[in-house]
N, CA, C and O of each residue as an XYZ file, in Angstrom:
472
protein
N      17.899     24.788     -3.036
C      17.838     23.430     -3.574
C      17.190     22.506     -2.559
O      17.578     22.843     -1.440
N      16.182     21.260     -2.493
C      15.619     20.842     -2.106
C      16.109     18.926     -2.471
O      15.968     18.603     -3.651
N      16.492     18.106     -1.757
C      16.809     16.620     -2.022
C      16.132     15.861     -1.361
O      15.931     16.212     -0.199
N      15.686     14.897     -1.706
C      15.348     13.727     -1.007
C      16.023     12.785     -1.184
O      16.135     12.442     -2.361
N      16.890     11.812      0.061
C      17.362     10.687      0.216
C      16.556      9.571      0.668
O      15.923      9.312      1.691
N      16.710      9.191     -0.062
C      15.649      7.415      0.368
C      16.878      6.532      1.040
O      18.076      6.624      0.770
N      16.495      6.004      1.611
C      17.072      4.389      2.269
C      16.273      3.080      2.795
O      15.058      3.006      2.609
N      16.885      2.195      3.363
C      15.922      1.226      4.231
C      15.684      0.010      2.191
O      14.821     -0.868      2.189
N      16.132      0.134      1.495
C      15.869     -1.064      1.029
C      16.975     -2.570      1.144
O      17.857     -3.004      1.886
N      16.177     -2.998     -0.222
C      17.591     -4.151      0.372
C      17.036     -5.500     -0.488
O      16.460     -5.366     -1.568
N      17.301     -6.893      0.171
C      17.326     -8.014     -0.533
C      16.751     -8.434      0.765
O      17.296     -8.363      1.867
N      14.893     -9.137      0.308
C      14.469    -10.182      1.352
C      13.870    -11.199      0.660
O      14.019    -11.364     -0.551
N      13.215    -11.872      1.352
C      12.648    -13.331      0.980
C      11.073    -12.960      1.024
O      10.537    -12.323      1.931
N      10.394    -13.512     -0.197
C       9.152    -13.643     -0.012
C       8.396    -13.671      1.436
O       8.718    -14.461      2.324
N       7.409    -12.761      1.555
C       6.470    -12.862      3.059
C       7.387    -12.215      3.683
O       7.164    -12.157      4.892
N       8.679    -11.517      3.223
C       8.859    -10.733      4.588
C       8.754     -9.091      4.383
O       8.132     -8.520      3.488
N       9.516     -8.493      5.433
C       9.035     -7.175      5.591
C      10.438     -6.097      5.155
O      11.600     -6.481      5.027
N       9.966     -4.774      4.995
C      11.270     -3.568      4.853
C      10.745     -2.420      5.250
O       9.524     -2.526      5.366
N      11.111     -1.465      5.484
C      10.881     -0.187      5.442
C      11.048      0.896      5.078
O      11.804      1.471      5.862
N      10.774      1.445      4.367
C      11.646      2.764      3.329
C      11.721      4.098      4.169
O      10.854      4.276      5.024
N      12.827      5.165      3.952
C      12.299      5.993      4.401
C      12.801      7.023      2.910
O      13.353      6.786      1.835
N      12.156      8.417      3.705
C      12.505      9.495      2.632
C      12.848     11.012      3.271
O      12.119     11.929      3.649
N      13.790     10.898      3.232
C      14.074     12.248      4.246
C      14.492     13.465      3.118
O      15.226     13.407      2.132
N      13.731     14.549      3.677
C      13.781     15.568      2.810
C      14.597     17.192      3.269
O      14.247     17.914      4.202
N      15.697     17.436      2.336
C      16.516     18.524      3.368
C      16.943     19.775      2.303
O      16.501     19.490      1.190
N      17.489     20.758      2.298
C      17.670     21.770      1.859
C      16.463     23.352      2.239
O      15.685     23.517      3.179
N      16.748     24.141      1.204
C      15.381     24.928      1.574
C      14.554     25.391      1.092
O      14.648     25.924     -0.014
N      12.941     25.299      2.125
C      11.586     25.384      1.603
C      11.144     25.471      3.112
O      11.649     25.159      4.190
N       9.847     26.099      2.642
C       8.917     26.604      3.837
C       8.310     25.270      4.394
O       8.378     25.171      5.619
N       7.750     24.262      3.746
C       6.861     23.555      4.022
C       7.168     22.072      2.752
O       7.264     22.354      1.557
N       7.275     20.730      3.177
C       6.726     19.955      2.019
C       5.037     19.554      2.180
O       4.416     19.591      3.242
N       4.683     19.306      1.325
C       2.749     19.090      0.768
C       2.855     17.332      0.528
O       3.370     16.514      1.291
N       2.120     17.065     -0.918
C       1.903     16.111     -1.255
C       3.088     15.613     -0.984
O       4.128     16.255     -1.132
N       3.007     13.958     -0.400
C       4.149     13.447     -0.746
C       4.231     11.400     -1.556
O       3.017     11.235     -1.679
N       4.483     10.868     -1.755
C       4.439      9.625     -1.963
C       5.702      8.543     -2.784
O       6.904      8.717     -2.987
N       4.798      7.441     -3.096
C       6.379      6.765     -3.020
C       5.651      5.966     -4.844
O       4.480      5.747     -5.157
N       6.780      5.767     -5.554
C       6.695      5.044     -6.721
C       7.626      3.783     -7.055
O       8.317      3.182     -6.233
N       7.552      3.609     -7.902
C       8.565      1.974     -8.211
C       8.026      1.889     -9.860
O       6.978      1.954    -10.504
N       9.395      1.711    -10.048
C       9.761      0.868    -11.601
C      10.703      0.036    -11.773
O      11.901      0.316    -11.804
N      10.082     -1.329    -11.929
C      10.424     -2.388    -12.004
C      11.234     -2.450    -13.678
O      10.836     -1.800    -14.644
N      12.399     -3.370    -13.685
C      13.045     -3.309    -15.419
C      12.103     -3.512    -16.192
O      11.246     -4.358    -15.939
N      12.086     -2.750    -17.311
C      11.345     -3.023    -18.250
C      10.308     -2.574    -18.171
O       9.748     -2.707    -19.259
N       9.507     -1.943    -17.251
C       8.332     -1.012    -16.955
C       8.259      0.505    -16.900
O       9.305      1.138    -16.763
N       6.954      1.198    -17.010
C       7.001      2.422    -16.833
C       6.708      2.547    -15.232
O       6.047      1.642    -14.722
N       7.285      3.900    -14.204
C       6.804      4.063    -13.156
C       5.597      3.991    -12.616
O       4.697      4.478    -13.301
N       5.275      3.486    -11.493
C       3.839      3.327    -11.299
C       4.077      4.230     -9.851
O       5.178      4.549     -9.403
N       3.083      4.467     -9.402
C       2.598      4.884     -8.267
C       2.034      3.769     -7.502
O       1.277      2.962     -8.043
N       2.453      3.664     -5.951
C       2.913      3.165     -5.174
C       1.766      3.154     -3.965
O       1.167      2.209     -3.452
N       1.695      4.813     -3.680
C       1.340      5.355     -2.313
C       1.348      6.381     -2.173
O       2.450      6.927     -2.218
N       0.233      7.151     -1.947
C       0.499      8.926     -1.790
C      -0.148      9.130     -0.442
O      -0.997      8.336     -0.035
N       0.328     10.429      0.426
C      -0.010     11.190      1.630
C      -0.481     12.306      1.135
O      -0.303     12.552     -0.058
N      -1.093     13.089      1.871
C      -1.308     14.560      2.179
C      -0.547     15.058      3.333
O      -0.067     14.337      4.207
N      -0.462     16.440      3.272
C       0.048     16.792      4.450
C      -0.535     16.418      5.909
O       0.147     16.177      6.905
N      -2.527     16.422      5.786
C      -2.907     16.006      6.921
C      -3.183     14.372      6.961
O      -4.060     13.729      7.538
N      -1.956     13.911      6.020
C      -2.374     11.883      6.114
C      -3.274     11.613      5.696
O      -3.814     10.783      6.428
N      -4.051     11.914      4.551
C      -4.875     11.250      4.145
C      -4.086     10.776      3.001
O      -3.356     11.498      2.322
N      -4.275      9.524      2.828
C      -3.129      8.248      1.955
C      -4.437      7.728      0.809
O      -5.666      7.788      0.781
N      -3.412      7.239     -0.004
C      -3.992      6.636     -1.257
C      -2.889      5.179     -1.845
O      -1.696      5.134     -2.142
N      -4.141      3.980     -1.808
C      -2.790      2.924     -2.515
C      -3.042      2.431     -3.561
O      -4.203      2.045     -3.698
N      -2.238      2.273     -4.527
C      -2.177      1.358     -5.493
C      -3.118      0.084     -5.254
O      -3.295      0.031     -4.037
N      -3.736     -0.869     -5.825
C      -4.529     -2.208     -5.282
C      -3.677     -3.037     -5.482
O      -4.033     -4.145     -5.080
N      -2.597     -3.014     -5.971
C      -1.623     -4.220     -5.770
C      -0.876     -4.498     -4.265
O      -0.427     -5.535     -3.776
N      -0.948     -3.050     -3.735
C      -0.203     -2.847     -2.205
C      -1.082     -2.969     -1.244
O      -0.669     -3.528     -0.228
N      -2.388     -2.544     -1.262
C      -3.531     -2.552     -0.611
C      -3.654     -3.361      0.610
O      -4.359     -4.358      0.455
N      -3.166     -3.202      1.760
C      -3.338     -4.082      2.821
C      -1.959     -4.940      3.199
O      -1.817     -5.982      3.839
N      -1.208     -4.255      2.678
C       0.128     -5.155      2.581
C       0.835     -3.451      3.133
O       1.180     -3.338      4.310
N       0.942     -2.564      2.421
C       1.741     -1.542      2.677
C       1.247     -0.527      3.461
O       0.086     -0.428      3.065
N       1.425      0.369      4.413
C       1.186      1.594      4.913
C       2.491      2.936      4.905
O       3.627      2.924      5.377
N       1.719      4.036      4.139
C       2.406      5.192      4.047
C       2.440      5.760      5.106
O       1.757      5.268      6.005
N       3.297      7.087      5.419
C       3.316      7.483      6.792
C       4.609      8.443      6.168
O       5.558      8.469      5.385
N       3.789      9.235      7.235
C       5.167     10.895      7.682
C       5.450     11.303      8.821
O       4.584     10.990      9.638
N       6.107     11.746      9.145
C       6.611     12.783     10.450
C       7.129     14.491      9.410
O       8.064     14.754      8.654
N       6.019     15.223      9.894
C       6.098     16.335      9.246
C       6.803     16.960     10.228
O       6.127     17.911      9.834
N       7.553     17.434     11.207
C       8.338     17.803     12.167
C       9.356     17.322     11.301
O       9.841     18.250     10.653
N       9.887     16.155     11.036
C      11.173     15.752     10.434
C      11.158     15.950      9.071
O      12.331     15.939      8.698
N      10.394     16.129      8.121
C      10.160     16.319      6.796
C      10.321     14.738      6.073
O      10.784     14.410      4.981
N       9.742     13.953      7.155
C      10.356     12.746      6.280
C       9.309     11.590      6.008
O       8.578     11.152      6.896
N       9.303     11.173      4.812
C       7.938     10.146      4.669
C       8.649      8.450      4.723
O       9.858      8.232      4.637
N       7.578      7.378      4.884
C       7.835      6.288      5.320
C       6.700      5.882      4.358
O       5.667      6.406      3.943
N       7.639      4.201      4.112
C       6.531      2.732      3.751
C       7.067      1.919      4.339
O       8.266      1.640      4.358
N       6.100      1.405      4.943
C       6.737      0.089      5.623
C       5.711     -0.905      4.832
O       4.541     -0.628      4.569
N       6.438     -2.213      4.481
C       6.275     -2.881      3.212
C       6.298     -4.528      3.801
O       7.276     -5.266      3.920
N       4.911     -4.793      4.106
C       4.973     -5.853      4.738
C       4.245     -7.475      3.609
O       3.159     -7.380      3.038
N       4.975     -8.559      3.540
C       4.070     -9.962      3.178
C       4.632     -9.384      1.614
O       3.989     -9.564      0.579
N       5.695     -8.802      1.666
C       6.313     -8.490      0.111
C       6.472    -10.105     -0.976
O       6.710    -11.252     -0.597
N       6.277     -9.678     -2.110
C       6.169    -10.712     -3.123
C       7.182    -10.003     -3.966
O       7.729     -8.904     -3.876
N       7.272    -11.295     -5.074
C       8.651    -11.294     -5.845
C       8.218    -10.057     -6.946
O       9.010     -9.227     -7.393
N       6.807    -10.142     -7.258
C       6.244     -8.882     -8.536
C       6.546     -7.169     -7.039
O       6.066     -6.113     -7.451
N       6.917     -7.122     -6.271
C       7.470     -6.209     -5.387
C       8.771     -5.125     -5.939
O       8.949     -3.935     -5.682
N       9.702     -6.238     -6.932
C      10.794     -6.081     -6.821
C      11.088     -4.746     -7.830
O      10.743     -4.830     -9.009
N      11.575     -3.822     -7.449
C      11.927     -2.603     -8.363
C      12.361     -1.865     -7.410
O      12.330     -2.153     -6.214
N      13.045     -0.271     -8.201
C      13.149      0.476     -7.626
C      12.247      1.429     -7.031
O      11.146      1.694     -7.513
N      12.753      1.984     -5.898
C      11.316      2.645     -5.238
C      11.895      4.106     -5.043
O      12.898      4.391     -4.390
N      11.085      4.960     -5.721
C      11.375      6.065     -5.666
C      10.055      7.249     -5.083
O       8.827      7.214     -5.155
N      11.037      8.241     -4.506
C      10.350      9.364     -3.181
C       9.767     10.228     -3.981
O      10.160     10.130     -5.143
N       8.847     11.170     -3.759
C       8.511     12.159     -4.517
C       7.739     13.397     -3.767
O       6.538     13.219     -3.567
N       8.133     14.238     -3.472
C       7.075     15.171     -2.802
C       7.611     16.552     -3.559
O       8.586     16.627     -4.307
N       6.603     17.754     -3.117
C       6.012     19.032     -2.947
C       6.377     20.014     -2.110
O       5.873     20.411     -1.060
N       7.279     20.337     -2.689
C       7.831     21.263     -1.769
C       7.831     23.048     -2.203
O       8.198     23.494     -3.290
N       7.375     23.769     -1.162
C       7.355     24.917     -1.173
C       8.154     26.016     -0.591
O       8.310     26.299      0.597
N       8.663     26.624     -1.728
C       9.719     27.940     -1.276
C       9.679     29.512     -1.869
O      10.620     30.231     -2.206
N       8.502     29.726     -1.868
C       6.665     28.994     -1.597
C       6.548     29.113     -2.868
O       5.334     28.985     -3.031
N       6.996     29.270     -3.845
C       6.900     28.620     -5.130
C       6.760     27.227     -4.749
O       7.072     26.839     -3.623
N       6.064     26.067     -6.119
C       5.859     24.993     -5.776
C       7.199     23.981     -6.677
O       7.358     23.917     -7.896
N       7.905     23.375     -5.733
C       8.983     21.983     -6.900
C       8.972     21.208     -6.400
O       9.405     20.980     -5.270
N       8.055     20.080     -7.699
C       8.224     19.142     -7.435
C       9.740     18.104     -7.141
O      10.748     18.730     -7.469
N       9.956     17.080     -6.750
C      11.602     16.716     -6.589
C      11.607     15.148     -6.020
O      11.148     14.820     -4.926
N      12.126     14.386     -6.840
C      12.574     13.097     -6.626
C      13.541     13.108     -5.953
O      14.233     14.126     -5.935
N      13.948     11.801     -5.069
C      14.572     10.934     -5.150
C      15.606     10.297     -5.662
O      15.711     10.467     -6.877
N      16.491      9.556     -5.131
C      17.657      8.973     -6.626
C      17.170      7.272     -6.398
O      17.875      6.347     -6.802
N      16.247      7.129     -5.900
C      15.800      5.538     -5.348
C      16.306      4.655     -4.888
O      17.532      4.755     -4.908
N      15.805      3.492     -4.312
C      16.444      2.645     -3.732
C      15.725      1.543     -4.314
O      14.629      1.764     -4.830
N      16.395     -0.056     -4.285
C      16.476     -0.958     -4.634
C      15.634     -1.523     -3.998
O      15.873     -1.262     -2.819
N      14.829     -2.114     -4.066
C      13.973     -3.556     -3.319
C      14.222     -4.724     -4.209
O      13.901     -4.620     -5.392
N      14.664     -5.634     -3.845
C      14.273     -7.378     -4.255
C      13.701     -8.150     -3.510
O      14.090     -8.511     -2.400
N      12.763     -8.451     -4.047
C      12.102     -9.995     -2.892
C      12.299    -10.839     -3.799
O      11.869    -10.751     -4.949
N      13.110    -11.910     -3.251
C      13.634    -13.477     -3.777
C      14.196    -14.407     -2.508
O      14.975    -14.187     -1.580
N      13.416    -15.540     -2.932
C      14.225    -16.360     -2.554
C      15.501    -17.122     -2.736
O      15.855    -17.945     -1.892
């Protein structure tokens, strides 16, 4: 079995900052693709932010210059750090990666909360 725990969200104020993480544990040889999503109430999931194993990242244009993805593949664990956040920010943010045992499963997250409000 393979889990990912997210943490690091929370309740901030417009223009400020958070950091997510996503730590990934059970067993598999290797995780691959990995990235981060959010669905806000009333919406379908969107995609967020994706990595490769060798860091090559992809963003959404709503995050574009505001967010950076990031891993530590030694720890199995991926990162957003989520900076100049706005109130259209606010949803849940959920983990998602690729994991191999050496079959391939995919595997969420149970997400975490972001609000930006003042």
């Amino acid at each position: 079995q393979v889990q990912l725990v997210e943490s690091g969200g929370g309740v901030v104020q417009p223009g400020g900052s958070l950091r997510l993480s996503c730590a990934a544990s059970g067993i598999f040889f290797s995780i691959g693709f990995m990235g981060w999503y959010r669905q806000a109430p009333g919406e379908q999931r969107e995609l967020v932010a994706t990595i490769t194993r060798d860091s090559s990242t992809n963003y959404a244009d709503s995050v574009k210059g505001r967010f950076t993805i990031s891993r530590d593949n030694a720890q199995n664990t991926l990162y957003l750090q989520m900076n100049s956040l706005k109130p259209e920010d606010t949803a849940v943010y959920y983990c998602n990666a690729d994991a191999y045992r050496p079959s391939l499963l995919s595997v969420w997250g149970q997400g975490t909360q972001v609000t930006v409000s003042s």
